[in-house]
ZAMARGU-4260 file (C-alpha; in steps of 0.2 Angstrom, whole numbers, plus 5000, padded with zeros to 4 digits):
<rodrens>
0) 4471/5375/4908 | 4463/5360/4899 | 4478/5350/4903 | 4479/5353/4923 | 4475/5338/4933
5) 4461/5340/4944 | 4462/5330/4961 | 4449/5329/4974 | 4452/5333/4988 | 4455/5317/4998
10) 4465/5315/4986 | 4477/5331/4986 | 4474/5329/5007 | 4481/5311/5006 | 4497/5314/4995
15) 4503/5328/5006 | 4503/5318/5020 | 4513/5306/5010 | 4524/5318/5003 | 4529/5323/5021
20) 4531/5306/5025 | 4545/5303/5012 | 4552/5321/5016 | 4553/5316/5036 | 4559/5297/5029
25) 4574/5307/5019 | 4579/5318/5034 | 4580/5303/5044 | 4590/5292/5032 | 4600/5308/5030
30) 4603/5308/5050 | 4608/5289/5049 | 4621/5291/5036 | 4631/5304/5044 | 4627/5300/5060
35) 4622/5316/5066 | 4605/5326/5068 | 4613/5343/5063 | 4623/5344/5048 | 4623/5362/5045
40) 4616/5380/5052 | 4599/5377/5043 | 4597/5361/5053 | 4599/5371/5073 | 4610/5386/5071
45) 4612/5387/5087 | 4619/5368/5091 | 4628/5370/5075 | 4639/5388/5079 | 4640/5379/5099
50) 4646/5364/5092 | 4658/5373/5078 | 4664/5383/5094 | 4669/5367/5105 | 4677/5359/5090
55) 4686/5373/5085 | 4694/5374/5102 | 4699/5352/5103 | 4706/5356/5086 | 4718/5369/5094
60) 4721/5359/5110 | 4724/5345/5098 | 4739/5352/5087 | 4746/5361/5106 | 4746/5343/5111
65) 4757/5337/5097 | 4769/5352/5103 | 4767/5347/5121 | 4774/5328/5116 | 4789/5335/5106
70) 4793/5345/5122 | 4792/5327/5133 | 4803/5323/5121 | 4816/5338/5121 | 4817/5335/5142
75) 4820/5314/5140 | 4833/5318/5127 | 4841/5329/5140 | 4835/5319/5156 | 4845/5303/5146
80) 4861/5314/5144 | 4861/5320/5162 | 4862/5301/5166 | 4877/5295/5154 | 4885/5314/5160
85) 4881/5309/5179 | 4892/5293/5173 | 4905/5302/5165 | 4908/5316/5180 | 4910/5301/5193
90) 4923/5293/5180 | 4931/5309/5183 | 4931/5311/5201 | 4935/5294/5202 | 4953/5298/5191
95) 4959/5312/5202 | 4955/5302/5216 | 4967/5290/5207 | 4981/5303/5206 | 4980/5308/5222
100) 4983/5293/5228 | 4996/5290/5216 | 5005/5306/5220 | 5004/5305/5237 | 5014/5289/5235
105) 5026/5296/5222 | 5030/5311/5232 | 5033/5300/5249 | 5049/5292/5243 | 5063/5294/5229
110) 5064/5276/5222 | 5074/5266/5207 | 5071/5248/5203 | 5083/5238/5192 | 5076/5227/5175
115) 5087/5214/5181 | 5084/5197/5190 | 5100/5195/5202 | 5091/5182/5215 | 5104/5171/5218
120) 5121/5178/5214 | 5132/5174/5225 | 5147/5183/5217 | 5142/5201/5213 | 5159/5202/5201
125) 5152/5185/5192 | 5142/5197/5182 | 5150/5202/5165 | 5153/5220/5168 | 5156/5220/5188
130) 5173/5220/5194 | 5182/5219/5210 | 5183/5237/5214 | 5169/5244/5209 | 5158/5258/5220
135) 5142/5262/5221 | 5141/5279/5228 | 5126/5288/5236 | 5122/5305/5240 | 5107/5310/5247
140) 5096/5327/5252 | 5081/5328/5263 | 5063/5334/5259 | 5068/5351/5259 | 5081/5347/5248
145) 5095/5351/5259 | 5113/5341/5257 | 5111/5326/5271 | 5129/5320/5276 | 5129/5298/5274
150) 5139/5285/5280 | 5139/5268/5286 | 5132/5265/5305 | 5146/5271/5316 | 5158/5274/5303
155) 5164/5292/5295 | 5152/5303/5287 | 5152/5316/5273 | 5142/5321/5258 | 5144/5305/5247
160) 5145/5285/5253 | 5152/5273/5244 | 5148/5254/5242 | 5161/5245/5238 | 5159/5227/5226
165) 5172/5216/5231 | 5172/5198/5224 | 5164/5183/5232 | 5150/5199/5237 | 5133/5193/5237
170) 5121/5202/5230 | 5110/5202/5249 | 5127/5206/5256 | 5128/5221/5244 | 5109/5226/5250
175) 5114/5224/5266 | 5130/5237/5266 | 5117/5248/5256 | 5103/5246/5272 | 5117/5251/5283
180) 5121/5270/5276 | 5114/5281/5291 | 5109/5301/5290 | 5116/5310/5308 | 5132/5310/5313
185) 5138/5312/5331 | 5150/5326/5337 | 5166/5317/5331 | 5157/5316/5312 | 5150/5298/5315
190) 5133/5291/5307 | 5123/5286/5322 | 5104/5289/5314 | 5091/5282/5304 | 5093/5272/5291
195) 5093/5280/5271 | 5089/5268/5262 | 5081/5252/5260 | 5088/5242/5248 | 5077/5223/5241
200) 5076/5212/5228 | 5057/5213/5220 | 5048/5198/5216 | 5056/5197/5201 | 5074/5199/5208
205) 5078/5217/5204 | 5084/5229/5214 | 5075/5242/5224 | 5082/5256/5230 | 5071/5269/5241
210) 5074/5285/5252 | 5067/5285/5268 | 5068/5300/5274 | 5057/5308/5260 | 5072/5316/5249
215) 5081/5313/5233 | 5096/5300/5232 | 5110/5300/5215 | 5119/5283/5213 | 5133/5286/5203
220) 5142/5270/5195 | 5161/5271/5196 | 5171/5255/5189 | 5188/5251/5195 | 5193/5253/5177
225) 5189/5273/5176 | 5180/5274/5158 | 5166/5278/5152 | 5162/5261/5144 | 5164/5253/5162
230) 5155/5264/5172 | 5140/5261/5158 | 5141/5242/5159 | 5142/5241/5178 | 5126/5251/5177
235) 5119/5241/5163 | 5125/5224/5173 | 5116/5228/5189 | 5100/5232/5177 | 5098/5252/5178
240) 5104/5254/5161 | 5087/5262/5158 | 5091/5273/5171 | 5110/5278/5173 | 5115/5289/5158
245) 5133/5294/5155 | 5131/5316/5160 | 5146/5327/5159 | 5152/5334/5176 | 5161/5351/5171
250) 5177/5354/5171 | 5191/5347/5157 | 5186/5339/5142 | 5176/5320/5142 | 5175/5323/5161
255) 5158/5311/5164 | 5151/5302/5175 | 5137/5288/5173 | 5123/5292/5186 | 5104/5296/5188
260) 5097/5306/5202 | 5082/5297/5210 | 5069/5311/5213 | 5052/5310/5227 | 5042/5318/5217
265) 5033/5321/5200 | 5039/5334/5191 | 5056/5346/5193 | 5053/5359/5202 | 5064/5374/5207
270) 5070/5383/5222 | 5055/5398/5226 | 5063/5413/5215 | 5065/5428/5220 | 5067/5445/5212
275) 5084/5453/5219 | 5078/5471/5210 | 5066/5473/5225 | 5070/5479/5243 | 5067/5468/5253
280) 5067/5453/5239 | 5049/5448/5233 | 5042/5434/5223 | 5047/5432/5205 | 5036/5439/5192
285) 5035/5429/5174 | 5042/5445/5167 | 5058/5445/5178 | 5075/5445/5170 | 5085/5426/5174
290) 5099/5438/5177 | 5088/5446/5193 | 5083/5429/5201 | 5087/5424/5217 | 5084/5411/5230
295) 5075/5414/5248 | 5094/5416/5253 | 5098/5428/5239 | 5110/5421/5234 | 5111/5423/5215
300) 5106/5408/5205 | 5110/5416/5186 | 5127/5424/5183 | 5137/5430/5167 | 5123/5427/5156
305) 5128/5437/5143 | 5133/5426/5125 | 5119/5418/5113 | 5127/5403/5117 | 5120/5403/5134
310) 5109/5389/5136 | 5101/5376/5150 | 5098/5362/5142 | 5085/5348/5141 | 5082/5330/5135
315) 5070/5316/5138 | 5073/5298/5143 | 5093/5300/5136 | 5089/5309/5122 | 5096/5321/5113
320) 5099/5338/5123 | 5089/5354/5118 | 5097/5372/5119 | 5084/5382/5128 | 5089/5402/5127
325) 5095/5410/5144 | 5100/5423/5132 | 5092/5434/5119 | 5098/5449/5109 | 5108/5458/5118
330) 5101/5453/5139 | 5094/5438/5147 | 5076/5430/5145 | 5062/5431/5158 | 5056/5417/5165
335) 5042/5417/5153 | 5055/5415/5140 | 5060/5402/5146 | 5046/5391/5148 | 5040/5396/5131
340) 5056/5391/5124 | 5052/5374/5131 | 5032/5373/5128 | 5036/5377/5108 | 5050/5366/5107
345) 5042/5352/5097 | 5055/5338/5103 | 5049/5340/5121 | 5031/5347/5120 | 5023/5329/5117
350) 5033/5324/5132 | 5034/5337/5145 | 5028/5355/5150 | 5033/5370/5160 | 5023/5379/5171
355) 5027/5394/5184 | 5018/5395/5199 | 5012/5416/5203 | 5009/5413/5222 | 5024/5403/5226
360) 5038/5408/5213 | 5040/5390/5208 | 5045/5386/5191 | 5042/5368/5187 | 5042/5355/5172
365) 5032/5341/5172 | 5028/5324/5163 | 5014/5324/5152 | 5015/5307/5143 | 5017/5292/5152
370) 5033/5286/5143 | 5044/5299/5153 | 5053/5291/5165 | 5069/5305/5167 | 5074/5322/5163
375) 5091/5325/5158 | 5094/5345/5163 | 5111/5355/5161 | 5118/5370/5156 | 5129/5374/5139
380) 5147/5376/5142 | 5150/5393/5143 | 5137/5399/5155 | 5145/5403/5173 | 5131/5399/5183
385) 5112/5397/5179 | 5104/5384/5195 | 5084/5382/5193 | 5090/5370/5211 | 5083/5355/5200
390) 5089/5337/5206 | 5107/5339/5217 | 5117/5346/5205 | 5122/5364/5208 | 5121/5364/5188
395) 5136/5375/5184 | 5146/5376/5168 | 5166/5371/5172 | 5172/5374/5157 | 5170/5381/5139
400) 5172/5364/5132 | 5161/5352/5143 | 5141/5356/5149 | 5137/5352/5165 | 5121/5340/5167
405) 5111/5327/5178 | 5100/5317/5175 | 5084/5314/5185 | 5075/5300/5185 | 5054/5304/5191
410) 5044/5296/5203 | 5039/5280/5198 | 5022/5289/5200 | 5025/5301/5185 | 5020/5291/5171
415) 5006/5284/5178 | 5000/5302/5185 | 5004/5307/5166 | 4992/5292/5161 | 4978/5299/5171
420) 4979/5316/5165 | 4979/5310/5147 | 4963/5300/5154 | 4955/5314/5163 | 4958/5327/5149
425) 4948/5312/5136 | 4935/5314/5149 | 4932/5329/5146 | 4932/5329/5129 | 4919/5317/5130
430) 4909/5327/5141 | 4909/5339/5126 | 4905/5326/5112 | 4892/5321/5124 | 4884/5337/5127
435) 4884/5342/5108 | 4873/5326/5103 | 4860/5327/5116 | 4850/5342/5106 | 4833/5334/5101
440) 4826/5343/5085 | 4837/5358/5088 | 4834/5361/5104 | 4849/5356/5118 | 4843/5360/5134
445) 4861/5354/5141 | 4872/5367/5127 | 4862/5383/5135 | 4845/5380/5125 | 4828/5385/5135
450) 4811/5376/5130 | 4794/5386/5132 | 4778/5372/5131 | 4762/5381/5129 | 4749/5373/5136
455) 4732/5381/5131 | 4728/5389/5114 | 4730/5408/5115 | 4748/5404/5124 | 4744/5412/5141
460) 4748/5396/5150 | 4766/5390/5148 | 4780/5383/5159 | 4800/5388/5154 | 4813/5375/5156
465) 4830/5383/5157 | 4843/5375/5148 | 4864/5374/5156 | 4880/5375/5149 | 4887/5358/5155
470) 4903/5358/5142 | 4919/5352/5151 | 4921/5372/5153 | 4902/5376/5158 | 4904/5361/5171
475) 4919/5369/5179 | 4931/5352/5175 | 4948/5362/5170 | 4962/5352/5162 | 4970/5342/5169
480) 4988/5345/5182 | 4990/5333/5193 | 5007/5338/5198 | 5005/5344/5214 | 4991/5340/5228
485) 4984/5357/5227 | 4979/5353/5207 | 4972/5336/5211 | 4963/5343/5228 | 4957/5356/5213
490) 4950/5345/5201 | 4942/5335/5213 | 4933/5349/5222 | 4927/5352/5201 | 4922/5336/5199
495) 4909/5335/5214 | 4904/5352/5212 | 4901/5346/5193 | 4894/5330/5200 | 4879/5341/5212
500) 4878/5352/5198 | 4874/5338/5184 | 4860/5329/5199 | 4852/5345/5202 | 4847/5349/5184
505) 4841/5331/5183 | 4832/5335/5197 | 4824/5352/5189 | 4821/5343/5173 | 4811/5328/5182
510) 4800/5342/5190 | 4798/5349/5173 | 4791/5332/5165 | 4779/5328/5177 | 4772/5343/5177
515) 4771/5343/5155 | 4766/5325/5156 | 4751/5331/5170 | 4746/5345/5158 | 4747/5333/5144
520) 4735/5321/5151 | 4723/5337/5156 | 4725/5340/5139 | 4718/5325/5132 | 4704/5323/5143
525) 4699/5341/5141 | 4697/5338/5123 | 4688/5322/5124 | 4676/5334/5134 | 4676/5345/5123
530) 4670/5333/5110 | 4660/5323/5119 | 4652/5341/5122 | 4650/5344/5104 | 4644/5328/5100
535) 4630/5331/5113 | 4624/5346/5103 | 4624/5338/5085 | 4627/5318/5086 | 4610/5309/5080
540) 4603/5295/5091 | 4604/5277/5078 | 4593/5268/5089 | 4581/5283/5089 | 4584/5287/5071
545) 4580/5271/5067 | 4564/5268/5074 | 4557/5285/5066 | 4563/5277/5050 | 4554/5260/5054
550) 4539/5270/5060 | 4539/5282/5044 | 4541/5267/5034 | 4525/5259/5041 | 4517/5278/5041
555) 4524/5279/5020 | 4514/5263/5016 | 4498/5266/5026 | 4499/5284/5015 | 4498/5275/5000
560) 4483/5263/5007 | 4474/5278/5010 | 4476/5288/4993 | 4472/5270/4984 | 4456/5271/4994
565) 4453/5289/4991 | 4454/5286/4975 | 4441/5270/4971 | 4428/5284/4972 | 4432/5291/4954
570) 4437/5272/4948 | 4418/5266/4950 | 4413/5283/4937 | 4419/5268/4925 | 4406/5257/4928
575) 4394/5269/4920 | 4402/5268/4905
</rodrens>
């Protein structure tokens, strides 16, 4: 064609070798740009799909890393509620050591202290409603709760000893007669033995009145002037007016007596009952009659139940008495009746509870708020006989007009073993609250959850922390009875093994970490290997890069030198012209 350009050959030779240069210039600046020297397949296919390969795998191990961290997470969540639970357990353990020191004491001696300060009267009858004449009279049992026979040292003994308040009586003289009621007798009916009592002041001048011989004690308050309103305020003046409650006695109409039953122990508990349907007698069952119980004696403890108006009663701190059913229909309740009867009764189940050991056929009602200082118990008039062997009454009706009652006034330890129950049982219900808020993106390794952490990309490597149960009830921690020293022994023996059961799981779970957090750094450094593998294959040299541009650059301008000299040759053609 007319219109191609012809180019000599020096001259097509040197614009090729600078059309290479430019390409080899753009390659380079290319290189430099993105900082590497295979961008794609066509650059080194086989860098390239090696490279892809090992970044392919950091990217894997990358995203199973974030998983790994979530799972350090899930273990610290559960190793931080294993410490505040450690905490809570040892609160625990160290409130039924509490009651068990607590009962022990209560259940050493019966004891009664007045809320009166009589330091320094000199005159016992100086006191409003004491007058000459009046007795203080004491009977006592001993810790099997057998009738013990009193009197003063040397002097008759029988059932009952009276103290008697004459005028210009001190009240250490009065302490003093009361220190000097012995138990035995001799053969001519003498009290030659211990001591019963010991009678104080406190240090705030009330008085103290204890057992020593580990049984129950009643002090009954009999004024000179034979009323009702006289026997109250002789109590009331010599400051057990919280204590002595005005309990009728059987027998004709209005036939009271102001009294209060000092018990050493916690909670009423009756004889061990047996079932007199069996040959020979065996332990009571919950479904036995109260018309087939007897004692270990068998002598019959419920007679003539046979009316709906057959009731024991009971009240709390002087309150009103509730009729609790001996009889239903047309026969007599079973025992577990009876304690339902109570248990449902919404004036008394704030305050107390009946329970009914299986193994020992002992029926007992305890305090389960800290305000219960006595239990008033009794039986409704009519009913012949019905004796559960609480406190020293016999607890038999006299008369269809007047109920016979007692009222018993707990171990000074009762309320405060009611307190720790309340305490233990809050425990545990803390433990629970605990538990249910230690779950770390829905996962609780403490409420039963198990946690699988993979730790390589096709998931054949993996380590399974097993989650626990460690609810109050998962834990083992039952509610709390501390009403006899086998149910404290019992909830201490929980607590421990709660306790070693709580440290060992911290235990597994700190085994667990270290080895996440291990594979967790292997992790990371293998997929900075990995990378740094990668970056081997395809990563451009700069300094390398740079000189090639520098010495393309110098190779580019040398180029065009040459093709300006190639191209003088046709230039001096003009010179003909």
């Amino acid at each position: 064609m007319t219109s191609d350009v012809v180019l000599t050959a020096a001259l097509r030779s040197n614009l090729l070798s600078l059309q290479g240069t430019q390409s080899a210039i753009d390659v380079t600046q290319f290189r430099l740009s993105t900082g590497r020297k295979v961008n794609s397949a066509l650059d080194n296919p086989q860098s390239f799909f090696a490279a892809q390969a090992l970044n392919n795998r950091a990217s894997d191990l990358t995203r199973l890393l974030d998983s790994i961290g979530q799972s350090i997470q899930v273990i610290k969540a559960a190793d931080n509620g294993v410490t505040a639970l450690t905490k809570l357990v040892e609160q625990a353990d160290s409130i039924a050591t509490q009651a068990r020191d607590a009962l022990a004491g209560g259940q050493s001696e019966a004891k009664a202290v007045g809320d009166r300060d009589l330091s320094g009267v000199d005159d016992i009858t100086s006191l409003p409603g004491v007058a000459n004449g009046d007795i203080l009279r004491f009977s006592i049992t001993d810790e099997n709760g057998e009738a013990v026979n009193l009197g003063a040292y040397g002097g008759a003994a029988g059932a009952t000893v009276d103290i008697t308040l004459n005028t210009n009586d001190s009240v250490d003289e009065i302490l003093s007669e009361i220190n000097n009621v012995a138990l035995q007798i001799d053969g001519a009916g003498n009290a030659i033995g211990e001591q019963a009592f010991e009678a104080t002041l406190d240090e705030g001048g009330n008085i103290q009145i204890r057992t020593l011989n580990g049984g129950d004690y009643r002090l009954q308050f009999v004024s000179a002037a034979a009323t009702d309103a006289a026997d109250l305020a002789l109590a009331s003046d010599l400051g057990f007016a919280d204590k002595a409650r005005l309990v009728g006695q059987g027998g004709a109409a209005n036939n009271n007596n102001v009294e209060f039953t000092a018990l050493a122990d916690v909670a009423l508990r009756s004889f061990a009952l047996y079932d007199s349907s069996t040959t020979p007698d065996e332990i009571a069952q919950r479904s036995d009659l109260l018309s087939v119980l007897v004692d270990e004696d068998g002598t019959t403890l419920f007679a003539n139940i046979d009316a709906g108006t057959d009731d024991y009663q009971i009240g709390i701190n002087g309150g009103t008495l509730q009729n609790i059913e001996l009889y239903n229909g047309n026969t007599a309740v079973t025992i577990q009746d009876f304690i339902d009867d109570i248990n449902s009764n919404t004036t008394l189940n704030q305050s107390i509870v009946a329970e009914f050991d299986d193994e020992t056929g002992v029926l007992s009602i305890r305090a389960i708020s800290a305000d219960v200082q006595s239990i008033e118990v009794g039986v409704a008039a009519s009913v012949a006989t019905a004796n559960w062997g609480f406190g020293l009454n016999g607890s038999t009706a006299g008369s269809a007009n007047t109920a016979s009652t007692e009222s018993i006034q707990l171990s000074s330890a009762a309320g405060e073993l009611a307190q720790l129950e309340e305490d233990f049982d809050n425990i545990r219900s803390q433990i629970n609250l605990l538990v249910n808020d230690t779950g770390y993106r829905g996962t609780n390794l403490l409420n039963g959850d198990n946690l699988t952490t993979y730790f390589n990309e096709d998931r054949s490597s993996s380590l399974e922390t097993e989650g626990v149960t460690f609810t109050a009830d998962g834990l083992g921690i039952s509610a709390a009875n501390f009403s006899r020293t086998s149910s404290v022994d019992g909830s201490l023996t929980e607590a421990r093994e709660a306790l070693e059961a709580v440290r060992s799981f911290g235990s597994a779970l700190a085994n667990d970490l270290a080895v996440i957090q291990t594979r967790q750094t292997f992790t990371t450094e293998l997929i900075n290997t990995l990378k740094a593998g990668s970056d081997a294959l395809t990563v451009a040299d700069q300094n390398e890069e740079g000189a090639k541009l520098l010495a393309l650059q110098t190779r580019q301008q040398l180029g065009v030198t040459a093709l300006s000299l190639a191209s003088q040759s046709q230039q001096s053609i003009l010179r003909l012209f």
